[in-house]
C-alpha positions in Angstrom: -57.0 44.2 12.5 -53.2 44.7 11.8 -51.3 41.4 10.3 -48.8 40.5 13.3 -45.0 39.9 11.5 -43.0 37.8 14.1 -39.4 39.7 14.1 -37.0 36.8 16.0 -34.0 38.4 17.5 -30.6 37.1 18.4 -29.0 39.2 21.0 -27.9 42.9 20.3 -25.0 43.8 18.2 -23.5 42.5 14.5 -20.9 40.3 16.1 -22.6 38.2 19.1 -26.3 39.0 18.3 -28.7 40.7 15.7 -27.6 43.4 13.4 -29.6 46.0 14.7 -29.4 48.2 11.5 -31.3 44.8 9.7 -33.6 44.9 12.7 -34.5 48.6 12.9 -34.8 48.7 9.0 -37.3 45.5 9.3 -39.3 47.0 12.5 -40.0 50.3 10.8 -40.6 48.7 7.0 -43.3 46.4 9.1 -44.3 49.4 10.7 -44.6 51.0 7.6 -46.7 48.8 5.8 -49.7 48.5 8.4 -48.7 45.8 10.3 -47.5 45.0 13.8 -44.3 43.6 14.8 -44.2 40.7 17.5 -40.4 40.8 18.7 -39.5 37.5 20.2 -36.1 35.4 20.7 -35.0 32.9 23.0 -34.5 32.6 26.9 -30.5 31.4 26.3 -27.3 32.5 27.4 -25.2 34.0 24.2 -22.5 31.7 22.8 -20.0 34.4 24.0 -19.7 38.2 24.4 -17.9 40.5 22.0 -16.3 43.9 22.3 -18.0 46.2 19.7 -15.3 48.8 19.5 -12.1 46.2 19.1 -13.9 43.2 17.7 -12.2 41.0 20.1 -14.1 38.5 22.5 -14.9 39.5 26.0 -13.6 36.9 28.2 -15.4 35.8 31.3 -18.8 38.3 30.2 -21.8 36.4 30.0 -25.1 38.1 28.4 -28.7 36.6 28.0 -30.4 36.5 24.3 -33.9 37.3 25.7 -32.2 40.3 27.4 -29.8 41.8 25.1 -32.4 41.5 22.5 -35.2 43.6 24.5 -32.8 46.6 23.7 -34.2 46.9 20.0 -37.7 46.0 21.3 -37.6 48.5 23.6 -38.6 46.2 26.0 -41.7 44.7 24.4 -40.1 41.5 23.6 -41.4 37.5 24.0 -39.8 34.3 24.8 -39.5 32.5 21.6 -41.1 29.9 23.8 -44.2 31.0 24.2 -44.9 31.6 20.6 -46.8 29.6 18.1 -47.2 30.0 14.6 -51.4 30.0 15.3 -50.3 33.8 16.8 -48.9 35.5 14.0 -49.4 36.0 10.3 -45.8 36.0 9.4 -42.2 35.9 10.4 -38.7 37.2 9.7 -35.3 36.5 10.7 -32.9 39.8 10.4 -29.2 38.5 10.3 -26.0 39.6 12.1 -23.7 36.5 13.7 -26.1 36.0 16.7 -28.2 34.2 14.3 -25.0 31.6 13.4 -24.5 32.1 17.2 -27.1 31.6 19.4 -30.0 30.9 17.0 -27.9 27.9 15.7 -24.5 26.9 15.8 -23.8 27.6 12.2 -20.7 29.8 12.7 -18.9 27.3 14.3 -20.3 24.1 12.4 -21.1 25.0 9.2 -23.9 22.6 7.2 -23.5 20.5 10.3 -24.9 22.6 12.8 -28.1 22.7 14.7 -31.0 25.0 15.3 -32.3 26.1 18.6 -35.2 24.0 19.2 -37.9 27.1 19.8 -36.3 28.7 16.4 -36.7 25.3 14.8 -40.4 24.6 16.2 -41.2 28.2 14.2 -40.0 27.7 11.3 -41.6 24.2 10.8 -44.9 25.6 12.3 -45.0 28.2 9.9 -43.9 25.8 6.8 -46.4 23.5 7.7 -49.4 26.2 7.8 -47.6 27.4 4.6 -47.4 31.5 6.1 -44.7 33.4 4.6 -41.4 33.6 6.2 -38.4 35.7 5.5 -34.6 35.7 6.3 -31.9 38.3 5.9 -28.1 38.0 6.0 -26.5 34.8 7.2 -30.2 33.7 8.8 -31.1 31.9 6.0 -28.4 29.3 7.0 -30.9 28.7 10.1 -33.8 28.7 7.5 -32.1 26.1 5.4 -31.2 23.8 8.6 -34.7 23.5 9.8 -35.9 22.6 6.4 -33.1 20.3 6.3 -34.5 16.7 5.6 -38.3 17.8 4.4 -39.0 17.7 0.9 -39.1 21.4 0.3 -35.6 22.3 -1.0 -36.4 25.9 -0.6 -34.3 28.5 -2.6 -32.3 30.8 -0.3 -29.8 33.4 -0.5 -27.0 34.8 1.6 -25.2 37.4 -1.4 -22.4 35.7 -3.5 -20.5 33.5 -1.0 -19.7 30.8 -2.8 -18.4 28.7 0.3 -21.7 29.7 2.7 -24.0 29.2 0.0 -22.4 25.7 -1.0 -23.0 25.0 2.9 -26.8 25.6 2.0 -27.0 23.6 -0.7 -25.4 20.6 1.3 -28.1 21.3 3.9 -31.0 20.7 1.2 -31.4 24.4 -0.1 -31.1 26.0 -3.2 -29.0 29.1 -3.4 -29.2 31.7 -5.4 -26.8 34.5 -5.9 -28.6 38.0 -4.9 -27.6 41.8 -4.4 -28.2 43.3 -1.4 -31.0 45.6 -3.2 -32.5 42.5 -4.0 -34.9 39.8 -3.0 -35.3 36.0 -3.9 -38.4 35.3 -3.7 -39.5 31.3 -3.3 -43.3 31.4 -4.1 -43.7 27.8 -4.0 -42.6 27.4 -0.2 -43.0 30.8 0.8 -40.1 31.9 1.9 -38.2 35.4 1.1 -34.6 35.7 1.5 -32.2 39.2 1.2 -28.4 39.0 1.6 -28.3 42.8 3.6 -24.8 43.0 5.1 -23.9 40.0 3.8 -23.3 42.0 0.5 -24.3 45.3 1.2 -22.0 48.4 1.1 -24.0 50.9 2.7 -27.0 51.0 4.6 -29.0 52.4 2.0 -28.2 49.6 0.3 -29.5 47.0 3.1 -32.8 49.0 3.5 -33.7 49.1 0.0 -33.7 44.9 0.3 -35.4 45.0 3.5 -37.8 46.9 1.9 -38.8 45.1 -0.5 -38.4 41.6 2.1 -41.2 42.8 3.9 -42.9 43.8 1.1 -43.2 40.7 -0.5 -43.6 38.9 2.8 -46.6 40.8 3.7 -47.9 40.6 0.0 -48.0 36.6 0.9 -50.1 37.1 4.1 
């Protein structure tokens, strides 16, 4: 039987959802590898909509997470909700801002932000049963806020951001300066972490990390 790899979405697009090329990359490097992806994200309203094209905020649009998200799932997509960590074998966060958005509030309140209580739920689940999770981007800010308080002190990266990867550290993390063709790897909690756009210059670039992401998570199933 297949491994199932959670893949939790944010909405669809870099600036007010999930980075699709950081979710395609990690759907067909799951695929890839033998395993099955189980795309999920959460039954919210996004925190706001932005045009693509200018990069300026839509005023007065109003999109769903759940919804916008089923575009890269091509409609096979589950409430966050209605997950457990029991129903999967692993789990990775792709990045883009939906994920300091609308999985957490990051973006707007740094180390002092909060995690959406379904994301949060996963993430402890899946610490607590000690499966491997991953993060790419800026999610491993929502990685390093759920862990916030435990006694883990898991080792993250988000690239070379000196100022985001303080914010980690103030929320319990380590951080660890990374290329976007590279991994860090935490064995001792689990956890994999790539910095993709965060650092990357191309997409060739972000795919080579993603790669290797869901590599080493699958290696720890």
């Amino acid at each position: 039987m297949k491994k199932k790899i959670g893949v939790v979405l944010s909405g669809c697009g870099v600036y007010d959802g999930t980075e699709i090329h950081e979710a395609v990359l990690a759907l067909l490097a799951i695929d890839r590898a033998g395993a099955e992806a189980v795309c999920m994200a959460p039954n919210i309203e996004q925190m706001h909509v932005v045009n693509h094209l200018t990069g300026q905020e839509s005023k007065g649009e109003r999109r769903n997470v759940l919804e916008e998200s089923a575009r890269i799932a091509r409609g096979n997509i589950k409430d966050i909700a209605a997950v457990k960590a029991d129903d999967i074998d692993g789990l990775i966060l792709p990045g883009g801002f939906g994920a300091a958005k609308n999985l957490s509030d990051f973006a707007v309140r740094g180390e002092n932000c909060k995690v959406h209580p379904e994301v949060q739920r996963l993430i402890k689940e899946f610490a607590e049963r000690k499966k491997p999770q991953a993060a790419c981007c800026i999610a491993p800010a929502v990685v390093a806020k759920a862990f916030e308080g435990s006694s883990a002190r898991p080792t993250l990266t988000i690239g070379n951001d000196r100022e985001v990867g303080g914010q980690l550290e103030k929320m319990g993390s380590s951080h660890k300066a990374c290329a976007a063709t590279e991994i860090v790897l935490d064995e001792r909690n689990r956890i994999v972490s790539t910095p993709a756009y965060m650092t990357g210059k191309s997409i060739g670039e972000v795919a080579e990390g993603i790669e290797k992401t869901v590599r080493a998570l699958i290696k720890m199933l």
